[in-house]
C-alpha positions as CSV (number, residue, x, y, z in Angstrom):
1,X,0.0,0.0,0.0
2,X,1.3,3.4,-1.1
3,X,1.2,6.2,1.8
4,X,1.1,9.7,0.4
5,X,2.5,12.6,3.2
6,X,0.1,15.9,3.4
7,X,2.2,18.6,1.0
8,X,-0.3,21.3,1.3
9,X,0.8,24.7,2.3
10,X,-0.7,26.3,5.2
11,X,-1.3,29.7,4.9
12,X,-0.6,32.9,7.0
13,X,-3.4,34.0,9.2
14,X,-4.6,37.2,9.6
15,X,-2.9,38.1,12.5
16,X,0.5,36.8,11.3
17,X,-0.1,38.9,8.0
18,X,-0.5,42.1,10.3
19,X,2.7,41.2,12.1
20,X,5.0,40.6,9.5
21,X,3.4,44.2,7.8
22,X,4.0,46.0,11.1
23,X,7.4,45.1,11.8
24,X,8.3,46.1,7.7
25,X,7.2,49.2,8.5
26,X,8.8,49.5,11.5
27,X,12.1,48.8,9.5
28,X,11.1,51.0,6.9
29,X,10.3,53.5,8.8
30,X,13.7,53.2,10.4
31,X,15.3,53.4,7.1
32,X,13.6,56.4,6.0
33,X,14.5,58.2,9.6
34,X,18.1,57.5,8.8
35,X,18.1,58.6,5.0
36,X,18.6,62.5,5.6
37,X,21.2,61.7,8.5
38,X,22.9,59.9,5.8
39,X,22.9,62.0,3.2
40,X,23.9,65.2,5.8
41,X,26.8,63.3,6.6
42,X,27.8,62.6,2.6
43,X,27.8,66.9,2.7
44,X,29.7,67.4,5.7
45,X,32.2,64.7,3.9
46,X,32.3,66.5,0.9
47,X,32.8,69.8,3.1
48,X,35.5,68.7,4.0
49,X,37.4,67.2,2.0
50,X,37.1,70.6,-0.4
51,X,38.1,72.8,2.3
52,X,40.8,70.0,3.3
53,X,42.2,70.9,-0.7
54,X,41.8,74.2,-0.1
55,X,44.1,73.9,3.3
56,X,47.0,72.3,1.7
57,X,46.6,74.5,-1.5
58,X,47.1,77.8,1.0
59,X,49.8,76.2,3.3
60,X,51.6,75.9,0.0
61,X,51.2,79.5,-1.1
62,X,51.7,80.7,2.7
63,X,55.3,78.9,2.1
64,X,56.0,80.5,-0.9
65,X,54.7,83.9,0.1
66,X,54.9,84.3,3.5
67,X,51.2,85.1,4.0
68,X,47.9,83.2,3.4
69,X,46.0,84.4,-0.4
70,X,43.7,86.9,-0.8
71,X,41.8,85.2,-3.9
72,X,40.5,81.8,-4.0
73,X,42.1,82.5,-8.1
74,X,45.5,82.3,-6.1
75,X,45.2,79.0,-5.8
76,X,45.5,75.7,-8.0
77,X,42.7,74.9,-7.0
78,X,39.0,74.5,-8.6
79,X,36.5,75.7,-5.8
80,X,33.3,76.1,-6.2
81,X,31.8,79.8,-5.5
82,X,28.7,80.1,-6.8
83,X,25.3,78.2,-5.7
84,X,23.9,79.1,-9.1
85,X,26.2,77.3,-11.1
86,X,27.9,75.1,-8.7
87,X,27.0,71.7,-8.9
88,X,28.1,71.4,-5.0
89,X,25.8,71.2,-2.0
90,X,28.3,74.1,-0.6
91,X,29.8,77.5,-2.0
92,X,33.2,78.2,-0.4
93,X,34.1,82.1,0.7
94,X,37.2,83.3,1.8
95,X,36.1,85.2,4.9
96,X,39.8,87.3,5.8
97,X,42.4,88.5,3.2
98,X,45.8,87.7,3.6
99,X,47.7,88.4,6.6
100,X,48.6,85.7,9.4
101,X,45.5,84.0,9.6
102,X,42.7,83.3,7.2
103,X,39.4,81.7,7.0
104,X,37.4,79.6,4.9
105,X,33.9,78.6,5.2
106,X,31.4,76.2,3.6
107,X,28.3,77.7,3.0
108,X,25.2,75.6,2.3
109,X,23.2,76.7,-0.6
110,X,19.9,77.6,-0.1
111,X,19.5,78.0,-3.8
112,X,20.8,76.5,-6.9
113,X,23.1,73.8,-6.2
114,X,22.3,70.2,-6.7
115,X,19.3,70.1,-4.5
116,X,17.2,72.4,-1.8
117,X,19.2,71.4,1.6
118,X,18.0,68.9,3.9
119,X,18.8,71.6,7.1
120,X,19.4,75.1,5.5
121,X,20.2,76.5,8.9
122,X,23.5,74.1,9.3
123,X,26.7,75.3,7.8
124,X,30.3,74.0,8.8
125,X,33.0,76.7,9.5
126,X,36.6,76.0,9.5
127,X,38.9,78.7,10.6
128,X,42.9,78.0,9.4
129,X,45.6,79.5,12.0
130,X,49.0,79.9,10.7
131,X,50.2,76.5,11.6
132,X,47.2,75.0,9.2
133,X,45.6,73.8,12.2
134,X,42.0,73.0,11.7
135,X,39.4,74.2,13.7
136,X,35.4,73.4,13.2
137,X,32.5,74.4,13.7
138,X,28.8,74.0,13.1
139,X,27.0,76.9,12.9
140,X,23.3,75.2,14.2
141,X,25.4,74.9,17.2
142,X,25.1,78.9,18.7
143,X,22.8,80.0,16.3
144,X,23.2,83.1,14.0
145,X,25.5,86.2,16.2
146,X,23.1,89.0,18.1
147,X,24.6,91.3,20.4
148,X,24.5,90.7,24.4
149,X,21.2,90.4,26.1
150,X,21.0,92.5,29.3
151,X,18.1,91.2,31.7
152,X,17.5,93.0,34.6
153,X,15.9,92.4,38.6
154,X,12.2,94.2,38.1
155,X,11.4,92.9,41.9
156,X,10.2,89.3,41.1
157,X,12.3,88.2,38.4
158,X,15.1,89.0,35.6
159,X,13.1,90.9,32.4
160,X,14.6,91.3,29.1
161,X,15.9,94.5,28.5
162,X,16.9,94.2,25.1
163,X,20.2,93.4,23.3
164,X,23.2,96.2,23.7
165,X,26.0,97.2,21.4
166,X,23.9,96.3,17.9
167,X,25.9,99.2,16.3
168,X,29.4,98.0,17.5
169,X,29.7,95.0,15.0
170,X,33.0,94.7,13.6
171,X,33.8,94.3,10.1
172,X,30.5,94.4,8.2
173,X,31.2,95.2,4.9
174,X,28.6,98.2,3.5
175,X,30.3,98.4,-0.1
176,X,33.0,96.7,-2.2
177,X,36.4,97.0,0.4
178,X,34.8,99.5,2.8
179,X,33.4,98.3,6.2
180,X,31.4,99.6,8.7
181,X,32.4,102.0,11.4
182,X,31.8,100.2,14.7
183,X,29.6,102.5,17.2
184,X,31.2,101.0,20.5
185,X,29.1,102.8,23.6
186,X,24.8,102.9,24.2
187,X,22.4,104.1,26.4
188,X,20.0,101.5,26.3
189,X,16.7,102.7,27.9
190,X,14.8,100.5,29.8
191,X,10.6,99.8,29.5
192,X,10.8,99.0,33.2
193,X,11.6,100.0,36.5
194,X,15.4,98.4,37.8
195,X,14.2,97.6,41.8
196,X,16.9,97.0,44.4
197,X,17.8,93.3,45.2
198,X,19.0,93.1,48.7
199,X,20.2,96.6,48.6
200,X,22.0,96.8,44.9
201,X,20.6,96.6,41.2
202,X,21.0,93.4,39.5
203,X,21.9,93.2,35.6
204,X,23.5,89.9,33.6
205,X,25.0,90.3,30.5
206,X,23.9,87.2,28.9
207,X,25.5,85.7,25.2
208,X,23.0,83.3,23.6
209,X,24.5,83.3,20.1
210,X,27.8,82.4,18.2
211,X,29.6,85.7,18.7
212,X,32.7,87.0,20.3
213,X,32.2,90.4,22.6
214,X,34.5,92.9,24.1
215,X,32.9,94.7,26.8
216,X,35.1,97.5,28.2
217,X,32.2,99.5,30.6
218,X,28.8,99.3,32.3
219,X,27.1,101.7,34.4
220,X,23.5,102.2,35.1
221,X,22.2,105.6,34.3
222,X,19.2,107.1,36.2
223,X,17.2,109.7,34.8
224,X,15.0,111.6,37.2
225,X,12.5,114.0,34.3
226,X,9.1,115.5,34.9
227,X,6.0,114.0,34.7
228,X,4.6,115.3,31.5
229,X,7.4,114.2,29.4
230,X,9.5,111.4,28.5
231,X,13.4,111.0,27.7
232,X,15.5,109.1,25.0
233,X,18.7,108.7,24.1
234,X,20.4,109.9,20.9
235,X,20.9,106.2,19.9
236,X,20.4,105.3,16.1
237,X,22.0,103.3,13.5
238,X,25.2,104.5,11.4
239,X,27.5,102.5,9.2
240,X,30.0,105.3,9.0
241,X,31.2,108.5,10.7
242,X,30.0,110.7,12.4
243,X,28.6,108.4,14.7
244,X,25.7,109.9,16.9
245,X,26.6,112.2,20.1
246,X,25.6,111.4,23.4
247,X,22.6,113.5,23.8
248,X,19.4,112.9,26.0
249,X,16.1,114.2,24.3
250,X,13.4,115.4,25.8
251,X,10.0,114.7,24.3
252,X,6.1,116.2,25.4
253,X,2.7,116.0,23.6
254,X,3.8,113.7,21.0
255,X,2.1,113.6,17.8
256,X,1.6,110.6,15.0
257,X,2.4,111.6,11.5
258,X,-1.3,113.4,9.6
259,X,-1.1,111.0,6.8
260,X,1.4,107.5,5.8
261,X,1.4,105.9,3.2
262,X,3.3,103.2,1.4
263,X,5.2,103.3,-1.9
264,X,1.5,101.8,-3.5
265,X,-0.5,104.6,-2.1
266,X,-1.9,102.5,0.3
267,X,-3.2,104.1,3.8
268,X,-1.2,102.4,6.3
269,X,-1.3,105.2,9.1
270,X,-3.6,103.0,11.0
271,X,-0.5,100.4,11.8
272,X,2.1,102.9,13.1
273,X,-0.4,105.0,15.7
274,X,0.4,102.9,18.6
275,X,2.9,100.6,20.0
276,X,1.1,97.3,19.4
277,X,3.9,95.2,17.5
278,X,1.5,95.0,14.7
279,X,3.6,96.4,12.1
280,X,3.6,98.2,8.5
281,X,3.0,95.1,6.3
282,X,4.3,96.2,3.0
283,X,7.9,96.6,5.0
284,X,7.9,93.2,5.8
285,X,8.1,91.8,2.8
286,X,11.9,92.3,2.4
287,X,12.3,91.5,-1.3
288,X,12.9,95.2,-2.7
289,X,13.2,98.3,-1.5
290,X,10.0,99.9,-0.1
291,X,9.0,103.2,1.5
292,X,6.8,104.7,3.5
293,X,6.0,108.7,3.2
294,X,4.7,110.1,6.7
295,X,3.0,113.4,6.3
296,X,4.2,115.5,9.7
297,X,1.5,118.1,9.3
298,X,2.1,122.1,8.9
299,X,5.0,122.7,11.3
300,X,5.8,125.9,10.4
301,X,8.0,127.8,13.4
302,X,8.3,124.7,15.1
303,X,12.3,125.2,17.1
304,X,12.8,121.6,16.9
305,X,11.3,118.7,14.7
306,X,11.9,115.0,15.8
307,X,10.5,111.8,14.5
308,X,10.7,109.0,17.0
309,X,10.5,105.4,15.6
310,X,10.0,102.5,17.6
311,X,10.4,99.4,15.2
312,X,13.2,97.0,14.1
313,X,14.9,95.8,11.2
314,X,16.8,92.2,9.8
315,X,20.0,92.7,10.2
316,X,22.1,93.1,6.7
317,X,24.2,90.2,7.7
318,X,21.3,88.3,8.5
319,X,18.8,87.0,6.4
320,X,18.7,89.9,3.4
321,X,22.5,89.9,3.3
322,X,23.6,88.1,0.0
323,X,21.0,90.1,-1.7
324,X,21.7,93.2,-0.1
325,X,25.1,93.6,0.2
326,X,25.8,91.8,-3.4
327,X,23.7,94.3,-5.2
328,X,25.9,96.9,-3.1
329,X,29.0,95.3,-4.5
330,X,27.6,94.9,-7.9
331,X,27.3,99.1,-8.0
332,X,30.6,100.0,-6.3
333,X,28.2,101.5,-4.0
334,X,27.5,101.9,0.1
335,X,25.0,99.6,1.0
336,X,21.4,101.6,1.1
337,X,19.7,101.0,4.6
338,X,16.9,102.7,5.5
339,X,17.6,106.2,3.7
340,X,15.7,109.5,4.9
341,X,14.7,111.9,2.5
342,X,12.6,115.2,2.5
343,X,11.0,117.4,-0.7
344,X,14.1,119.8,-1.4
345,X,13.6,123.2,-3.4
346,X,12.8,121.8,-6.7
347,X,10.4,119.2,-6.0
348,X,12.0,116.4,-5.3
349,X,12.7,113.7,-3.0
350,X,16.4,114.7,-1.4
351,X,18.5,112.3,0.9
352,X,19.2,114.0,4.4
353,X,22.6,114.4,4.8
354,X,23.3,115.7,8.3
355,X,25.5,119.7,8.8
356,X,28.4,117.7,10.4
357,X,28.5,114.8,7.4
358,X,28.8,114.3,4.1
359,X,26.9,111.0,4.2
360,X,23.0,110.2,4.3
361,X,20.9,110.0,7.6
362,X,20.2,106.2,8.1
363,X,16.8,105.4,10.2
364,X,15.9,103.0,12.5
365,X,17.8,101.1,15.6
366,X,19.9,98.6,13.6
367,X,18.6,95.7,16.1
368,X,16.8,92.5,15.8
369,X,14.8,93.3,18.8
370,X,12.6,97.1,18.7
371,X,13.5,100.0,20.3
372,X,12.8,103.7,20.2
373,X,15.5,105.2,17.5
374,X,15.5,109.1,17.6
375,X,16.2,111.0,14.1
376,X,16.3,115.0,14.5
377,X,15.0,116.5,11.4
378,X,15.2,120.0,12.7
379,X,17.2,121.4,10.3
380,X,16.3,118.9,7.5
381,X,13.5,121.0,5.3
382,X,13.7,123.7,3.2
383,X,10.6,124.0,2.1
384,X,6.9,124.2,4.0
385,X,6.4,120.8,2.6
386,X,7.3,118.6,5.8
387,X,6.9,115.1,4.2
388,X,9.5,112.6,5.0
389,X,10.0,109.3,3.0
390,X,11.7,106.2,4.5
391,X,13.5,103.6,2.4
392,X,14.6,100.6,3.3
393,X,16.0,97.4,0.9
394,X,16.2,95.3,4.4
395,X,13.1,93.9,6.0
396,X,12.2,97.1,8.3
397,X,9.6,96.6,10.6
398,X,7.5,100.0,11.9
399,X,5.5,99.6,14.8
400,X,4.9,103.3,16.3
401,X,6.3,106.7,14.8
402,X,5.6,109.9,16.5
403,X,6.5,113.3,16.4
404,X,7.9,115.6,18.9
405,X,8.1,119.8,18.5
406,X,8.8,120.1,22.2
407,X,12.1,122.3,22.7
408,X,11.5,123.8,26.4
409,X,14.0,121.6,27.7
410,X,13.2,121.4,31.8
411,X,15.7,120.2,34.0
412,X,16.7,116.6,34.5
413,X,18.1,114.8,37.7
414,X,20.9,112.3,36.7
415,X,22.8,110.1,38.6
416,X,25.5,107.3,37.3
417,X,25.7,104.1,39.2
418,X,29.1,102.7,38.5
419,X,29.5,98.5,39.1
420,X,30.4,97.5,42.8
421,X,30.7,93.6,41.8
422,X,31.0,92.0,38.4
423,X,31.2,87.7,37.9
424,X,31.8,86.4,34.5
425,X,30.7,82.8,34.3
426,X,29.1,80.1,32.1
427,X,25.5,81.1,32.4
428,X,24.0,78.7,29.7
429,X,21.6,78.7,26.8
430,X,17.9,80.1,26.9
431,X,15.8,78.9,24.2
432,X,13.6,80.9,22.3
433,X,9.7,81.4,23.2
434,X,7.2,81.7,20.4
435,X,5.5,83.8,23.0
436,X,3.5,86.8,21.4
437,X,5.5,90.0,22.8
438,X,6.8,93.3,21.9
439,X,10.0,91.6,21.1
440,X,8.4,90.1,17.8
441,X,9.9,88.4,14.8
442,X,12.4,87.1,16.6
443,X,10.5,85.5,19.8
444,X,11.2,86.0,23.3
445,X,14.1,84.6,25.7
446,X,12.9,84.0,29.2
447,X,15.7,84.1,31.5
448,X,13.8,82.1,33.7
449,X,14.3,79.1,30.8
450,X,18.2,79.0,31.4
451,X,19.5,75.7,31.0
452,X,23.1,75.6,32.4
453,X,24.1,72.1,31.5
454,X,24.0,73.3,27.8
455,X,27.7,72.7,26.2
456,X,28.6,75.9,24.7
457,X,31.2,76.1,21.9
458,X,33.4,78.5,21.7
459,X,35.8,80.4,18.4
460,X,39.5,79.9,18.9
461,X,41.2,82.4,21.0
462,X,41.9,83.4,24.6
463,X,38.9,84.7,26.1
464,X,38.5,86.3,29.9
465,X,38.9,83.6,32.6
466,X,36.1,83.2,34.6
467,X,35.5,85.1,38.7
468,X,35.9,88.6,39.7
469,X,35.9,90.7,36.5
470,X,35.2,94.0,38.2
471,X,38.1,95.9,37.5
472,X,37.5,95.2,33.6
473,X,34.6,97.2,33.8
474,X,35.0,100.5,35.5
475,X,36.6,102.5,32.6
476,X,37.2,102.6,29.1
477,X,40.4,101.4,28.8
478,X,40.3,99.0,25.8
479,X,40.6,96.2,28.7
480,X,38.1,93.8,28.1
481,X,35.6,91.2,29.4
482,X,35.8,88.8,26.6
483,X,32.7,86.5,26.1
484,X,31.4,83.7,23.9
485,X,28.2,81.7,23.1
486,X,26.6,80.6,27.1
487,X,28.8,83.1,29.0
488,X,27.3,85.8,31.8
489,X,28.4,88.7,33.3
490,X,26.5,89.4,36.6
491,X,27.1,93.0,37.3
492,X,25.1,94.7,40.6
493,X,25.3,98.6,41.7
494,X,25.2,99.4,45.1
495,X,21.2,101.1,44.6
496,X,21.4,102.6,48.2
497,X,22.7,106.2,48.0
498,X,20.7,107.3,44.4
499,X,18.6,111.0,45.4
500,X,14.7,110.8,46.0
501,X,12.7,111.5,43.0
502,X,11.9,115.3,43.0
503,X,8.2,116.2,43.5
504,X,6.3,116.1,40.0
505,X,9.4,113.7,38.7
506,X,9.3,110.5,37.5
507,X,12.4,108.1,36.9
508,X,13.6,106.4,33.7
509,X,16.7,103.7,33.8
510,X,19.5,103.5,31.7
511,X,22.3,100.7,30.5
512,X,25.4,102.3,29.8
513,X,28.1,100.0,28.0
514,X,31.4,100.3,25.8
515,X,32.3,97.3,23.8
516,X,32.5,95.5,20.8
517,X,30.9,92.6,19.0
518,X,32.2,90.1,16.5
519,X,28.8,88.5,15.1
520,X,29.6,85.2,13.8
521,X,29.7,83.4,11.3
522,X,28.0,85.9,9.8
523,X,31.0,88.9,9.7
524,X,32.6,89.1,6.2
525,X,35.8,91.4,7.2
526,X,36.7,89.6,10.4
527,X,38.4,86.2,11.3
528,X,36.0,83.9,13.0
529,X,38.6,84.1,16.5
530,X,38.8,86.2,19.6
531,X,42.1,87.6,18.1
532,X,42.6,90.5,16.5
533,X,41.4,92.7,19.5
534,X,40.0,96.1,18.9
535,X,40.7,98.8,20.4
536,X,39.4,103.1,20.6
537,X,42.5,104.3,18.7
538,X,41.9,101.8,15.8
539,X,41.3,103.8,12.5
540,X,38.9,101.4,11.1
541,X,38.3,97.1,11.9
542,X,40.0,95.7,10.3
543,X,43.0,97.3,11.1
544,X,46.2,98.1,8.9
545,X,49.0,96.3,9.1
546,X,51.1,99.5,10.7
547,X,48.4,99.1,13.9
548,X,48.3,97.2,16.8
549,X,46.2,96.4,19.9
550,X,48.8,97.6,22.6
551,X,51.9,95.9,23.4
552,X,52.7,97.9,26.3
553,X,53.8,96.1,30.4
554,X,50.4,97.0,31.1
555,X,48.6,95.3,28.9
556,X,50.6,92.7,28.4
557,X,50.1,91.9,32.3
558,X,45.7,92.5,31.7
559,X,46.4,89.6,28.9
560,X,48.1,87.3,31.1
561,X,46.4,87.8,33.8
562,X,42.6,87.6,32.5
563,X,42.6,86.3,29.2
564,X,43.5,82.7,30.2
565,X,41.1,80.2,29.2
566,X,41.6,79.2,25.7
567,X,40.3,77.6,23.3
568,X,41.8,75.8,20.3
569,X,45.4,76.9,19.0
């Protein structure tokens, strides 16, 4: 008798089918989440091993030539420059020229190229010393430079005063060859009331970003003014000499503009009556130059004529600045930012060059963050016709613009608070709130938020060791508190001995500082290390080669002694 055996297939139940479907997905899934870490990493390679040609190519000509190359064309090398025509996922720039030192960095194209990136806000920086040493860095690590923040005690917590310095950036380039003029002290006014913490006011100077900064002085400046008015300080943005004088106006019965309009004709008076953060919304477009003509009424006889802008703009090495400053370049020109200009005898639209200058007035606080900016149009028209137009080929961002005619100045009560105790230190990173604030665009940075077991890197160079930093910051003396991405000064005035307010007075506070900022990776003109230092006698940053930060026994010792923790070669 022939046995046959049972061939027949079982099949996969249901459940089993599910199974084997979740657990491919599950693997797929796994695969897909690893795909754009694997391609990022095929960039960086590629970064690298370009900018590794271009390192041996410029040891080479540093051997022969006894300095680094000015021109990428000085080197037998093929680099690719241009994200229209490169075929690279990187353009290369040379960011210094010549010298000792030079830097090269790998920009990730956010247009043309092979490809869109996978992360547009993650470029690699390499910085070359003159030993071809190596040093990298990846620029979603600190996030794009700002100035310091200064937060101070308002009685329950530390507030957000706003960021200090923006005008003392060093080496931003404004036309082919010519960079800015850095505007090193401010009188930042506060929106708050400093109140005493256990007898002395509390500020921190706090460094969120990837930048280098130089502070040489703080004080607190207390302004006691009467009731019926308000005081600012002469603070504004200016690329290049003059740079604006100390000067503390007094404002009363402040008007808005009659009319404003935008370069359309359309009404948009209705957006800059009030300080609301809602904001002119033709000017935030930021892909041309747009304007705004305010209409300041008949003000005929008026002594003194001010407009007073509270607002902010991008920064032009920020997001506009390839456009910007390449169109700037293109014309052999200064790069336009936020031009004045008034109807001059003949008709027509006029730029307001200031008595003392040969160069046009430039509107609006050049800061990420709004603030009042003060323009003094007194002796701007020439005509009856008191229209004023404001340019601006950045993206601007108008929240309130008033006018002020007031020129009865009335006495003022002011009292400078110099620092009693000063602690540099690693303070951490705050991240950025969404939250809905004055502040705007750019979010909001609770200091409450501070995490201090954030790893903050750091630019080559020998920055200020940390403890007792005091005697840095009592005069301007070109010695400096030198701070990077995470670091803190804690800085408190003894609050004990200011006057009483006089009767019908009210009080305003004040943040002096001196210093400098290096806002990287963004700065064209500058190497992306704590070295060269500025200094007040510089004729321009950066500096000639017949200039130098001083050599002296003095501060020689303040380098040695202070500037001790370093980082890199």
């Amino acid at each position: 008798m022939i046995s046959f055996k049972d061939y027949s297939t079982k099949a996969f139940t249901l459940l089993e089918l599910i199974i084997v479907i979740v657990v491919l997905s599950i693997i797929a899934s796994a695969g897909i989440a690893q795909y754009p870490k694997t391609i990022e990493k095929a960039r960086e390679a590629e970064a690298r091993s370009i900018l590794g040609s271009i390192r041996n190519a410029a040891i080479s000509y540093f051997v022969e030539h006894s300095k680094y190359p000015t021109d990428f064309n000085d080197l037998p090398v093929e680099v690719p420059t241009d994200c229209s025509q490169s075929t690279h996922w990187f353009s290369y720039v040379l960011r210094n020229h010549g010298g000792t030192t030079v830097d090269f960095t790998a920009e990730r194209c956010n247009s043309g190229g092979k490809h869109p990136p996978l992360d547009a806000s993650k470029d690699y920086y390499l910085t070359m010393t003159i030993d071809g040493d190596l040093q990298w860095f990846d620029a979603a690590s600190g996030g794009t430079g700002s100035c310091p923040f200064i937060y101070a005690f308002n009685g329950q917590k530390y507030e957000f005063v706003n960021e200090t310095i923006p005008f003392a950036g060093l080496g931003h380039p404004v036309g082919r060859g010519v960079f800015n003029t850095p505007d090193p002290d401010e009188y930042l006014r506060s929106d708050f009331d400093f109140v005493p913490k256990d007898g002395v006011f509390s500020i921190k100077y706090h460094q969120n970003f990837s930048e280098i900064d130089y502070i040489d002085k703080s004080n607190i400046v207390v302004i006691d003014y009467p009731q019926n008015t308000e005081v600012f300080a002469n603070e504004r943005s200016s690329l290049l000499k003059p740079l604006p004088k100390y000067k503390i106006w007094q404002t009363k019965d402040m008007k808005s503009p009659v009319s404003a309009v935008d370069d359309e004709g359309n009404d948009v008076l209705e957006y800059i009556v009030k300080r609301d953060n809602i904001h002119v919304p033709l000017l935030t477009k930021g892909k041309k130059a747009n304007s705004i003509i305010l209409n300041l009424g008949n003000l005929t006889g008026a002594e003194q004529i001010q407009l007073l802008i509270y607002g902010r703009f991008i920064h032009p090495m920020q997001k506009f600045s390839e456009s910007t400053i390449h169109k700037a370049f293109e014309h052999k020109d200064i790069l336009s930012v936020n031009t004045i200009e008034v109807i001059d005898e003949n008709g027509n639209w006029a730029k307001v060059i200031p008595e003392d200058s040969t160069k046009p007035l430039i509107s609006v606080t050049m800061s990420r963050y709004s603030r009042y900016t003060v323009l003094d149009l007194t002796n701007a028209f020439k005509t009856n016709d008191f229209r004023v137009r404001l340019t601006s080929n950045l993206e601007a961002y108008y929240d309130q613009i008033l006018v002020n005619t007031f020129a009865d100045y009335d006495p003022l009560q002011i009292t400078i608070l110099k620092p009693n105790k000063a602690i540099l230190d690693l303070g951490g990173v705050i991240p950025r709130s969404e939250t809905d604030n004055a502040y705007g665009y750019f979010g909001y940075y609770d200091y409450d938020d501070i995490n201090k077991d954030v790893f903050a890197k750091l630019y080559p160079g020998s920055y200020t060791r940390y403890g007792d930093v005091l005697e840095l910051l009592k005069e301007t003396d070109d010695k400096f508190v030198i701070m990077g991405y995470g670091d803190e000064i804690s800085v408190e005035f003894d609050a004990n001995h200011l006057p009483d307010i006089p009767k019908g007075y009210k009080r305003r506070f004040f943040v002096y500082t001196f210093g400098y900022s290096k806002e990287l990776p963004t700065t064209a003109g500058v190497p992306t290390t704590v070295e060269p230092l500025p200094f007040s006698a510089m004729s321009s940053f950066p500096y000639g080669k017949d200039e130098f930060y001083p050599q002296d026994e003095e501060y020689i010792k303040y380098l040695e002694e202070f500037n001790t923790r370093i980082v890199g070669k």
